[in-house]
C-alpha positions, 0 to 999 in steps of 0.5 A, spaced: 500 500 500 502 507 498 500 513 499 506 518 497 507 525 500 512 529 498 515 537 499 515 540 491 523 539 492 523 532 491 521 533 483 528 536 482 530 528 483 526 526 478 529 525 471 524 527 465 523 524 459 525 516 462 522 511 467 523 512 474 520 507 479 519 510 487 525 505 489 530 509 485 527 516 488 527 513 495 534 512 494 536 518 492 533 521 497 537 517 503 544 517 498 542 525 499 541 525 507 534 527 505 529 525 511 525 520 508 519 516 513 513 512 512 508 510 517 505 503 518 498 502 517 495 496 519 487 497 517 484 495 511 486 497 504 485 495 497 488 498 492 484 501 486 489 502 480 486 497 475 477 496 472 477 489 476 481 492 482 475 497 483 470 492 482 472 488 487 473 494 492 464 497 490 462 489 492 467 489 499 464 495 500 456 492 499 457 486 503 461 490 508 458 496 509 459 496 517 466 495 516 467 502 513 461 506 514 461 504 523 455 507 526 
């Protein structure tokens, strides 16, 4: 799971014009002695990137309503 926040300084470390995964940003970064931390979540995710991923997530919510909705 990921949710990414970053000041707009990180973009000066991103290359134009070519593939750079989110590993290779994080390293240069650490390489760089920039701060980088995270924050474990341990509740209930489910990614929604793909039609069929977002599909499961409407059908979890209507079976599971309480699960997300408590009263």
């Amino acid at each position: 799971m990921g949710i990414y926040v970053m000041e707009p300084r990180v973009l000066g470390y991103i290359p134009r014009g070519q593939r750079f995964d989110l590993p290779d940003l994080i390293k240069g970064l650490i390489a760089d002695r920039q701060p980088v931390v995270g924050y474990r979540f341990d509740g209930h995710w489910l990614d929604i990137g793909r039609q069929e991923d977002y599909a499961h997530a409407v059908e979890s919510f209507e079976r599971d309503r309480a699960l997300f909705l408590p009263e």
